[in-house]
Each structure stands twice: as C-alpha cells, then as structure tokens.
N, CA, C and O atoms as a GROMACS GRO file, in nm:
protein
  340
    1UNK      N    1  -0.366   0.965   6.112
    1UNK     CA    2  -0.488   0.993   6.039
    1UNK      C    3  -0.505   0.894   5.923
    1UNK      O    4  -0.613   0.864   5.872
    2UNK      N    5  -0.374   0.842   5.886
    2UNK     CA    6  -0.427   0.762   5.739
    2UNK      C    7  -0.433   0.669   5.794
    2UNK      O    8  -0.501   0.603   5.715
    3UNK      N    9  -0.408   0.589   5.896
    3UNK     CA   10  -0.400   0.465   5.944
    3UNK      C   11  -0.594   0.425   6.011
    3UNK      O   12  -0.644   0.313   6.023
    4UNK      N   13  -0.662   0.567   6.042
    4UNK     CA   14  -0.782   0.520   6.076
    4UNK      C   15  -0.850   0.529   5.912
    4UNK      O   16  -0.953   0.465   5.890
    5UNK      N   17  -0.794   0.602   5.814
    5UNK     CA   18  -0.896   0.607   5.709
    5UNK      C   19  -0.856   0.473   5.673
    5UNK      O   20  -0.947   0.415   5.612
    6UNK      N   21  -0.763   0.410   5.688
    6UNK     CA   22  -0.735   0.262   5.654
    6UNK      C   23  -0.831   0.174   5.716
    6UNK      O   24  -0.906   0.095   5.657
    7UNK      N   25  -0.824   0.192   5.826
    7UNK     CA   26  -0.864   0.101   5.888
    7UNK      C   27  -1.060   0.087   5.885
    7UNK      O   28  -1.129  -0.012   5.906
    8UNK      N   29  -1.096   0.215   5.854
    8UNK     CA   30  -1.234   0.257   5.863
    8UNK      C   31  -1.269   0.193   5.704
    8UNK      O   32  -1.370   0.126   5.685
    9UNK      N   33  -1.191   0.218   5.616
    9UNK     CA   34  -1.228   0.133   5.504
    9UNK      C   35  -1.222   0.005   5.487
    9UNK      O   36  -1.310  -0.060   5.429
   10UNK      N   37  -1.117  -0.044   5.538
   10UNK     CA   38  -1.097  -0.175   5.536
   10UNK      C   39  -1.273  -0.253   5.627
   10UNK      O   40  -1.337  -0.328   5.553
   11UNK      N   41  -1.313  -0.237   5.727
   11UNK     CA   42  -1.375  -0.267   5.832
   11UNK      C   43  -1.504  -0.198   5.749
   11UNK      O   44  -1.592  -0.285   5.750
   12UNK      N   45  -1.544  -0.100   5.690
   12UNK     CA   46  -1.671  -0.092   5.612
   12UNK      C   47  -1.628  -0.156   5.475
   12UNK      O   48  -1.722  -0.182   5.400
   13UNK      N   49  -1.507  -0.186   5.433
   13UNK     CA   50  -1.559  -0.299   5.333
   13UNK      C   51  -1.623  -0.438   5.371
   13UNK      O   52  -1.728  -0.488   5.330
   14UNK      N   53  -1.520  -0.490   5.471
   14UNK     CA   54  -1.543  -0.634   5.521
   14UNK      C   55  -1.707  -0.614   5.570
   14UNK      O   56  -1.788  -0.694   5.524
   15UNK      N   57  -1.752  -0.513   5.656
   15UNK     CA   58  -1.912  -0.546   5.670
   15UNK      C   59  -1.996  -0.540   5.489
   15UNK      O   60  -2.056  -0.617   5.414
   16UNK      N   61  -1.976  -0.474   5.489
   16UNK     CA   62  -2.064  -0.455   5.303
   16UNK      C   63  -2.054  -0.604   5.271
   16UNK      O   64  -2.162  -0.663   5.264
   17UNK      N   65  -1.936  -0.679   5.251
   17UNK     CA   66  -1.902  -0.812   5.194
   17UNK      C   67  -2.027  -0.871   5.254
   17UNK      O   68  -2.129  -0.908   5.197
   18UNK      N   69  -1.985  -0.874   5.422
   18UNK     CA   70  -2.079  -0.924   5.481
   18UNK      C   71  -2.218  -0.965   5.519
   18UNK      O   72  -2.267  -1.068   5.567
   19UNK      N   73  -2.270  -0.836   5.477
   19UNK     CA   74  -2.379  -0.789   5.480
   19UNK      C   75  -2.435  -0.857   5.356
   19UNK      O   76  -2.524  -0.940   5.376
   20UNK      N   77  -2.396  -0.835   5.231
   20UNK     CA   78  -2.370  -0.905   5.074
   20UNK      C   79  -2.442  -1.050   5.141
   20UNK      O   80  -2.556  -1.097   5.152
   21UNK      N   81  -2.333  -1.078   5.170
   21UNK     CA   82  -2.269  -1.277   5.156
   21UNK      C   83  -2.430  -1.253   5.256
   21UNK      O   84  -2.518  -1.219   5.176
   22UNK      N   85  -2.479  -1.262   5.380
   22UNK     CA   86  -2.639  -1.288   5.410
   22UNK      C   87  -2.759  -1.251   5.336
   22UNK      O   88  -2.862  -1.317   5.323
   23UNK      N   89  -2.734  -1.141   5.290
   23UNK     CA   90  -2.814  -1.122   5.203
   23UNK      C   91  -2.864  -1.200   5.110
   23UNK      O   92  -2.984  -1.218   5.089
   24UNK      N   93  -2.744  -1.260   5.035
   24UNK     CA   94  -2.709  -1.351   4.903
   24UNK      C   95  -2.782  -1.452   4.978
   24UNK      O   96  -2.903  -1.459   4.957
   25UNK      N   97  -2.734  -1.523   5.054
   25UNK     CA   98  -2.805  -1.634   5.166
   25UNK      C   99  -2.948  -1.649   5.170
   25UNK      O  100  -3.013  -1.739   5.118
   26UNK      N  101  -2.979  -1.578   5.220
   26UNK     CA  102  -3.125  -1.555   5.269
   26UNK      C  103  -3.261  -1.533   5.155
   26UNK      O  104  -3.375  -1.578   5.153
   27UNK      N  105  -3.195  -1.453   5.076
   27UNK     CA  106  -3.318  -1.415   4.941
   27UNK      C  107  -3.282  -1.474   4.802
   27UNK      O  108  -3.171  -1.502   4.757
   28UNK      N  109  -3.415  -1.485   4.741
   28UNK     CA  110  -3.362  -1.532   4.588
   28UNK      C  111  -3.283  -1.416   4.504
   28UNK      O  112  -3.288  -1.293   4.518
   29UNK      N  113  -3.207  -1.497   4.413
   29UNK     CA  114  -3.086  -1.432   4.368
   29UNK      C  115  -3.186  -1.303   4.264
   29UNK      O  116  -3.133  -1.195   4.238
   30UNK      N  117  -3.301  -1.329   4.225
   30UNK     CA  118  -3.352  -1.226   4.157
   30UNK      C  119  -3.394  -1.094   4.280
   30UNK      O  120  -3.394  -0.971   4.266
   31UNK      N  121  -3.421  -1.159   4.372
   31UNK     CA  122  -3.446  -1.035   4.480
   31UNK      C  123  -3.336  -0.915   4.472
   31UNK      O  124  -3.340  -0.797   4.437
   32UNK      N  125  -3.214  -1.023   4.533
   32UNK     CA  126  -3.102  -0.946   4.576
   32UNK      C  127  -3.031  -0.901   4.440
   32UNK      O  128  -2.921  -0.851   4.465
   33UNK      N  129  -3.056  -0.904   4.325
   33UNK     CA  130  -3.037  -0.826   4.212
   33UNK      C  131  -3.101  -0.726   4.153
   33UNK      O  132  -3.044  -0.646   4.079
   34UNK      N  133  -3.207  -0.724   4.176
   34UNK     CA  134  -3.308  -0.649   4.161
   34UNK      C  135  -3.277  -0.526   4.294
   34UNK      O  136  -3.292  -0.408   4.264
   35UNK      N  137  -3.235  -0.562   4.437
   35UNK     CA  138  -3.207  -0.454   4.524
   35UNK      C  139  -3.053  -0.408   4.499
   35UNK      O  140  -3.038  -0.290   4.533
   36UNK      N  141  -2.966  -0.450   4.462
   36UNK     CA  142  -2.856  -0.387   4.381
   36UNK      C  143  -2.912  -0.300   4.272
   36UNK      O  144  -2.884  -0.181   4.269
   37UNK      N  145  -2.994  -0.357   4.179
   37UNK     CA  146  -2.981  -0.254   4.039
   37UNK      C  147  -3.087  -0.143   4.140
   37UNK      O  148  -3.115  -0.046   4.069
   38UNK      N  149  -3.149  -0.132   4.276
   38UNK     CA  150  -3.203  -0.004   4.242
   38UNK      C  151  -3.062   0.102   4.351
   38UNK      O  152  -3.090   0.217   4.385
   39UNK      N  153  -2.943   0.048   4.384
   39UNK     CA  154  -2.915   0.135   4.468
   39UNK      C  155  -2.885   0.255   4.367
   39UNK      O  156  -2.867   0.353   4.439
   40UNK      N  157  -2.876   0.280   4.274
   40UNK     CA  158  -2.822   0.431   4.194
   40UNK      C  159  -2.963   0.482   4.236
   40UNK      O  160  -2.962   0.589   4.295
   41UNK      N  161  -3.043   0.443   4.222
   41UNK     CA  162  -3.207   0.548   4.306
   41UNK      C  163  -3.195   0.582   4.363
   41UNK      O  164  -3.190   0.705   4.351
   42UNK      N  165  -3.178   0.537   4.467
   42UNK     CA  166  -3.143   0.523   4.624
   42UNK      C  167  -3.030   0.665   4.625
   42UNK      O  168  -3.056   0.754   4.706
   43UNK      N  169  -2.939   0.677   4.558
   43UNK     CA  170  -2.840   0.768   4.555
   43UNK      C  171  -2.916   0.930   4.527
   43UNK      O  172  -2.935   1.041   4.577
   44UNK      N  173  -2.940   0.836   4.396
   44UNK     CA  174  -3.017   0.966   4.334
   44UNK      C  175  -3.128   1.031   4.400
   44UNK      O  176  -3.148   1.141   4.347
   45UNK      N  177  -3.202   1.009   4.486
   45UNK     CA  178  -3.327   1.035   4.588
   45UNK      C  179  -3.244   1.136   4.684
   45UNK      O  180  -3.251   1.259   4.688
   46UNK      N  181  -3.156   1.039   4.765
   46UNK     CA  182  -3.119   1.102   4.844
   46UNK      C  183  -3.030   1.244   4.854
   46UNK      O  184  -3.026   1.334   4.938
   47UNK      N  185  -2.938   1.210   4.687
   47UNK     CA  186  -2.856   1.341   4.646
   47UNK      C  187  -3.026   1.451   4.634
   47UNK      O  188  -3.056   1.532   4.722
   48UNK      N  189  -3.085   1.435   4.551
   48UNK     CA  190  -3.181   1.555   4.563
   48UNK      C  191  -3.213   1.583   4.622
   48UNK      O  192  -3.216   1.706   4.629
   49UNK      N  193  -3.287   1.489   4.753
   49UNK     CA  194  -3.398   1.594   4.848
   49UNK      C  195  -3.327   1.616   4.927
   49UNK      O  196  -3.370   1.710   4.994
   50UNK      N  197  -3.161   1.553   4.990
   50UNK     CA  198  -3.088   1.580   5.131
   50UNK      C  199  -2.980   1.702   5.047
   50UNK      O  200  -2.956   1.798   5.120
   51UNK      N  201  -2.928   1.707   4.937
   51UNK     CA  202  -2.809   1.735   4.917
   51UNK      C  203  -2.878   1.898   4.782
   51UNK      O  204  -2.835   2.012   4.795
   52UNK      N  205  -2.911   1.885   4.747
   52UNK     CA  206  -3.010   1.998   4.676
   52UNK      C  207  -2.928   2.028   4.556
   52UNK      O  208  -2.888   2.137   4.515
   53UNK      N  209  -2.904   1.848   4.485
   53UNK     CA  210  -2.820   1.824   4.353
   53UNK      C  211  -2.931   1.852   4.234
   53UNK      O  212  -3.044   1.805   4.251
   54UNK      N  213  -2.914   1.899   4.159
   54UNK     CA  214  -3.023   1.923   4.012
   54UNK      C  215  -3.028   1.743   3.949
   54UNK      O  216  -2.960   1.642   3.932
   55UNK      N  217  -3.176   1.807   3.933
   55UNK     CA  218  -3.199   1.684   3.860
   55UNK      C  219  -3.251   1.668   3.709
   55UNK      O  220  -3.366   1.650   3.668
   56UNK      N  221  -3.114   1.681   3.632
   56UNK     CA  222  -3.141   1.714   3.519
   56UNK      C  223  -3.246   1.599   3.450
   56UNK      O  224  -3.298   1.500   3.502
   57UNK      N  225  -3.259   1.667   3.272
   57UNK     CA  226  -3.344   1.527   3.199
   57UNK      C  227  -3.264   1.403   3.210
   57UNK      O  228  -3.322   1.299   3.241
   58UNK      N  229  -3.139   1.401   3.190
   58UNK     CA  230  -3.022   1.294   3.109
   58UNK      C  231  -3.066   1.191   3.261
   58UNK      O  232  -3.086   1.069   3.260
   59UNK      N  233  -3.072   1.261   3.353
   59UNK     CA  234  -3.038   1.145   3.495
   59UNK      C  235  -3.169   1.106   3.536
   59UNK      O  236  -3.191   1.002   3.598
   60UNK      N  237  -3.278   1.210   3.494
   60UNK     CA  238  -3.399   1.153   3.550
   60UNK      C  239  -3.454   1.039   3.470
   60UNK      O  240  -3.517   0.958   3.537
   61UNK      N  241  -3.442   1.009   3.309
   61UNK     CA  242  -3.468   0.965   3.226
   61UNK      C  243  -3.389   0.841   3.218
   61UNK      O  244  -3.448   0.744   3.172
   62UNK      N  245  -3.229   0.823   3.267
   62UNK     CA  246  -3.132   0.725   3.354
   62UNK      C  247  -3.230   0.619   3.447
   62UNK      O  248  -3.253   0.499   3.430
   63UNK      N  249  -3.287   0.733   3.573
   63UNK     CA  250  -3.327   0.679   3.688
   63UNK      C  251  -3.484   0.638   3.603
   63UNK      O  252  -3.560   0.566   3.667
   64UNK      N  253  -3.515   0.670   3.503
   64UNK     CA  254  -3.648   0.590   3.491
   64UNK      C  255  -3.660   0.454   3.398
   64UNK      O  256  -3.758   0.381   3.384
   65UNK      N  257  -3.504   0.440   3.328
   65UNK     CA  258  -3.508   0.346   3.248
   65UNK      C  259  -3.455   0.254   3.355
   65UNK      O  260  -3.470   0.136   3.325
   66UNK      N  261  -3.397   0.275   3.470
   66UNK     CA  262  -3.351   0.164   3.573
   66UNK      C  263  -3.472   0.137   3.639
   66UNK      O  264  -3.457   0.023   3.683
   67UNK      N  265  -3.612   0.187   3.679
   67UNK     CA  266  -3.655   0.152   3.745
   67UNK      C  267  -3.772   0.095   3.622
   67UNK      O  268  -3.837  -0.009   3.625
   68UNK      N  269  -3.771   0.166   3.553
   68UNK     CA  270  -3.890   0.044   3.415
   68UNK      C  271  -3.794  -0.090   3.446
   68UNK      O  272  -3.870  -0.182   3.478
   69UNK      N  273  -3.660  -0.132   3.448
   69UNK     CA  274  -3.588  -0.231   3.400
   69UNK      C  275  -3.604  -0.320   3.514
   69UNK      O  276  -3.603  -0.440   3.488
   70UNK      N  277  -3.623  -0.273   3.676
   70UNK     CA  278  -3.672  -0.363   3.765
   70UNK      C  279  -3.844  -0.403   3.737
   70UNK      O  280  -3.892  -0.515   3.748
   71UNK      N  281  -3.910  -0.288   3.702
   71UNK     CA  282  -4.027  -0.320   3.720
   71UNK      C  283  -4.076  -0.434   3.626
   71UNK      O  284  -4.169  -0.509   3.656
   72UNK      N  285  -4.002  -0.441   3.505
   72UNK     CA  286  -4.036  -0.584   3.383
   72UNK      C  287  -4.001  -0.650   3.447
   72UNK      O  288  -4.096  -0.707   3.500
   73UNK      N  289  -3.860  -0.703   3.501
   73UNK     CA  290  -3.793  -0.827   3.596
   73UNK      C  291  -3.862  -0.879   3.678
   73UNK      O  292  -3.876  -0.998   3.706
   74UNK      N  293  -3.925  -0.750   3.738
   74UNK     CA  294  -4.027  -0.810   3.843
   74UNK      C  295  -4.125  -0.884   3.783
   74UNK      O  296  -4.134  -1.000   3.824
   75UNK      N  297  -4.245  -0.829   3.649
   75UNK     CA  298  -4.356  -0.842   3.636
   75UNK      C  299  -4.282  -1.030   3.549
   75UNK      O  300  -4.354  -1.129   3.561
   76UNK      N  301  -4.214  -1.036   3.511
   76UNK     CA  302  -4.109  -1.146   3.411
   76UNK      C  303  -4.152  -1.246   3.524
   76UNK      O  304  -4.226  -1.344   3.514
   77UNK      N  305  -4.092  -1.202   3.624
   77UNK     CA  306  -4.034  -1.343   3.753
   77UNK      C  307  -4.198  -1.382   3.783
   77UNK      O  308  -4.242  -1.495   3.764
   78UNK      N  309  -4.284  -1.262   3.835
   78UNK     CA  310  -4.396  -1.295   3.920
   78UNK      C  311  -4.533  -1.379   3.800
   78UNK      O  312  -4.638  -1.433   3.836
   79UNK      N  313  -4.473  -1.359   3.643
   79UNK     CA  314  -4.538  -1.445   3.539
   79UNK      C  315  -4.518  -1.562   3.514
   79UNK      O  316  -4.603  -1.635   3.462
   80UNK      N  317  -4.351  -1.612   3.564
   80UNK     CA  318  -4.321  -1.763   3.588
   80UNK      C  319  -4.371  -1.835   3.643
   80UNK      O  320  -4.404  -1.802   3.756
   81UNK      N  321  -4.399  -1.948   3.605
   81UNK     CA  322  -4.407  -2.039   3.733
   81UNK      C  323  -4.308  -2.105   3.799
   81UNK      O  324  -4.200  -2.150   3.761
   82UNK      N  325  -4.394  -2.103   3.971
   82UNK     CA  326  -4.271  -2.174   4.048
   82UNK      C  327  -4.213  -2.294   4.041
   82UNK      O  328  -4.290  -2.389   4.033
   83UNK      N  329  -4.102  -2.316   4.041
   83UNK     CA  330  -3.977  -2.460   4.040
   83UNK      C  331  -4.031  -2.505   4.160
   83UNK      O  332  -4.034  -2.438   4.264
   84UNK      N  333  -4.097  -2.677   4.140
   84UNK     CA  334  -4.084  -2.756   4.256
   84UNK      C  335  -3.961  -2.734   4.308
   84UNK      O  336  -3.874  -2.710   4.224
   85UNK      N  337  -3.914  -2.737   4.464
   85UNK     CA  338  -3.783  -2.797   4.456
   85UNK      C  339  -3.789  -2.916   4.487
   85UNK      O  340  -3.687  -2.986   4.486
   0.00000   0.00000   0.00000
C-alpha cells in the first residue's frame, strides 16, 4: 500500500512539473502567474459548492483581495504597451 501511495505521488508530481514546464512554454509569464495566483479560488469555489465548507468573512474577503489583485495585473498589463520583439 505505501509503495502505490509512493508511486501515485511521485507520477502526479512529475505530471504537475510537467504540465507547469508547457504551460510556462506556451503563455506569457504574466498569464501563467496570474493562473497560479487564482488557484486558492479555484479551491475555495469548489470546497463550497462540492464540499458544503462555510464561507466565512476572513476567507471571503481573502478570496476577494486575490481576485481584485489579478484583476489590477490584468487591467496594469492590458494598459502597457506591446514590446516589439
């Protein structure tokens, strides 16, 4: 039994890496930072409506200063102008 929880971790780490490292590849580095800072949402969404976790002030007020904090990044980047390359 510990040898598959080994092995099941090991093998969902190496894909995550993986998954990462194309990711990283493929999109600008503000994208793929911006989809990291929202996975605690992502958590938090799913703990409430699948898992029927309370959603107190402290975490909702958490989850709204993370998603104000993408939404400036965003409005920041899309006010730049683009780099010839």
């Amino acid at each position: 039994m510990l040898g598959l929880l080994a092995y099941s971790g090991l093998v969902g780490t190496a894909l995550a890496y993986w998954a990462m490292s194309m990711v990283t590849r493929s999109l600008p580095a503000l994208t793929t930072a911006l989809g990291v800072t929202a996975t605690p949402l992502v958590g938090i969404a799913v703990a409430t409506a699948a898992l029927g976790e309370p959603l107190n002030g402290s975490l909702a007020m958490a989850a709204g200063l993370v998603a104000a904090g993408i939404v400036v990044s965003t409005l920041a980047a899309s006010a730049r102008p683009i780099a010839a390359k």
